[in-house]
N, C-alpha and C positions, 0 to 999 in steps of 0.2 A: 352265527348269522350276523352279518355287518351290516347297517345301510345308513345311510345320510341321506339328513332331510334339509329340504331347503327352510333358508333363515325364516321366510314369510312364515313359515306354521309355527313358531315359537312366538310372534306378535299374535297371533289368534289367541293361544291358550294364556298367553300372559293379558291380552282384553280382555278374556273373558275373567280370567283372576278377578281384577280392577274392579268389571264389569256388576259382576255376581258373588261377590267374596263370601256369602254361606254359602254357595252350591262346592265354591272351590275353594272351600279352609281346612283351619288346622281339625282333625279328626279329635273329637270327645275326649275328655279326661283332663287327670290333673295337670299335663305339661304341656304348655305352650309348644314346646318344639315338637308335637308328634307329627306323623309323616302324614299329605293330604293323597285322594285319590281321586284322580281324573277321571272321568268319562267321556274320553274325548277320542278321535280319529286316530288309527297310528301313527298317521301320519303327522301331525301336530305334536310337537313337543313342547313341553313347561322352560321355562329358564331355569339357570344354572339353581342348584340351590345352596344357599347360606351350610357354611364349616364352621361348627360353632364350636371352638377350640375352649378347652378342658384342662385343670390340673390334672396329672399323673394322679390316681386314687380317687377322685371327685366322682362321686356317684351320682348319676344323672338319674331322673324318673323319667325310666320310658314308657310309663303308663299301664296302665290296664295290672296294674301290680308287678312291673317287671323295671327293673334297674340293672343302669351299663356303666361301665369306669374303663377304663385304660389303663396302661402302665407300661412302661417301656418295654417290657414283655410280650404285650397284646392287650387281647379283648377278654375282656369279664361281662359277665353277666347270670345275675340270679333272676327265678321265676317266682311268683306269687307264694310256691311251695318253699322256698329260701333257699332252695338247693343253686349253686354255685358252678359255674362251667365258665372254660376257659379255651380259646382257640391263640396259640403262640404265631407271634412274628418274626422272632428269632429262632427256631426252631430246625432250621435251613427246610421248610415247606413250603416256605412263600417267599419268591425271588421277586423281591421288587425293584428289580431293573427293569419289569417287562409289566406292562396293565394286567392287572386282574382283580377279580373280585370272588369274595366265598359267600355261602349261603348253609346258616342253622337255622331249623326251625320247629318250635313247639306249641301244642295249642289245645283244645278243646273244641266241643262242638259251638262253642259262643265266639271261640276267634283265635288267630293263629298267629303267635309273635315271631318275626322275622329279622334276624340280625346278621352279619356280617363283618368280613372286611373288606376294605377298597383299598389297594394299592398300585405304585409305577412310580416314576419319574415324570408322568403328566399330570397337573392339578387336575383332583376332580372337581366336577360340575353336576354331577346328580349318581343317583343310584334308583333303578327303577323297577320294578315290577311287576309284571304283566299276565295276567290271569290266562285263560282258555278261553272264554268270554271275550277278551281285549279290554277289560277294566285294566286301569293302571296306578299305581300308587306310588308314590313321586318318597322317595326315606328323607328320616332325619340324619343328616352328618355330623360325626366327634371328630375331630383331630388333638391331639396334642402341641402345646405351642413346640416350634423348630423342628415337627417331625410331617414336612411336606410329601414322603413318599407312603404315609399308608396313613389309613381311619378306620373310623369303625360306622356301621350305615345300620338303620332299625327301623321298622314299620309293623303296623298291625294290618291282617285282612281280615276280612269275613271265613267264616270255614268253609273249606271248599263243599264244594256240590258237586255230585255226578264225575264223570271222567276228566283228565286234561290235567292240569300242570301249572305250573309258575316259572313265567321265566325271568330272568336278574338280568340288569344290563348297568354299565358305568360306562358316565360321557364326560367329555370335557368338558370345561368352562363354555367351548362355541357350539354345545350337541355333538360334538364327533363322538361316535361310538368307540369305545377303547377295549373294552372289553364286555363277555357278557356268556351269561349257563343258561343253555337252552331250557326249554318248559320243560319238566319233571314233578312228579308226585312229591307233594310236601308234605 
């Protein structure tokens, strides 16, 4: 499902940022960069968000007890449990000539860690996340320096409730939708 939105509703949810910066910050825990969650219209989208480029190996705390690194290979990440998982870029799985985006996810009844990749030939601008409800959670981005065609994207939610799904979406630097995995059980 594609749709573009007009520019004005990325000024709304960025005044309200401004506006109300605890309603719409960074989410609890030891890392600055974890991913914020809107509660805002679909039709309102966040600005682009910050690629916060990483040594190859550099373990990042993505919070809640979970850490991500990169390596020319792909994406790494262990959970609180220490156990280790790994999604390749090289692999021939992931053509990034073309936009896309992947979705792993593991969690507990206390909250549900969410990572990925994000790749193409178009910089990205966000990776987002959008409940059955319409909550939406705006991720943290890794890049490696000189590797403009893929990253790695990570967020926490609340455990789901009841029916419905999570959908993933990747936009440009200007909101254009590039790619995106409809709502499914996480």
């Amino acid at each position: 499902m594609k749709k573009h939105l007009p520019a004005a509703a990325v000024a709304v949810v960025a005044s309200l940022a401004l506006a109300a910066p605890s309603a719409v910050g960074a989410a609890p825990g030891p890392s600055a960069e974890t991913a914020t969650t809107v509660a805002a219209p679909a039709e309102a989208d966040p600005a682009p968000t910050r690629i916060r480029t990483v040594r190859s190996g550099e373990r990042v705390d993505a919070g809640r007890g979970y850490t991500v690194w990169l390596t020319k290979e792909g994406k790494h990440w262990a959970g609180p449990d220490g156990f280790e998982n790994f999604r390749s870029v090289v692999d021939g799985n992931v053509d990034r000539s073309e936009p896309g985006v992947s979705h792993q996810s593991e969690g507990t009844a206390e909250g549900v860690f969410h990572s990925g990749l994000f790749y193409g030939p178009t910089r990205a601008g966000r990776v987002e996340l959008t409940d059955s409800g319409g909550r939406r959670t705006v991720a943290t981005l890794l890049a490696l320096p000189g590797r403009p065609d893929w990253g790695v994207w990570y967020a926490h939610t609340p455990a789901p409730t009841g029916k419905g799904g999570l959908a993933v979406a990747l936009y440009d630097r200007r909101g254009t939708l590039l790619a995106d995995l409809p709502a499914g059980p996480f």
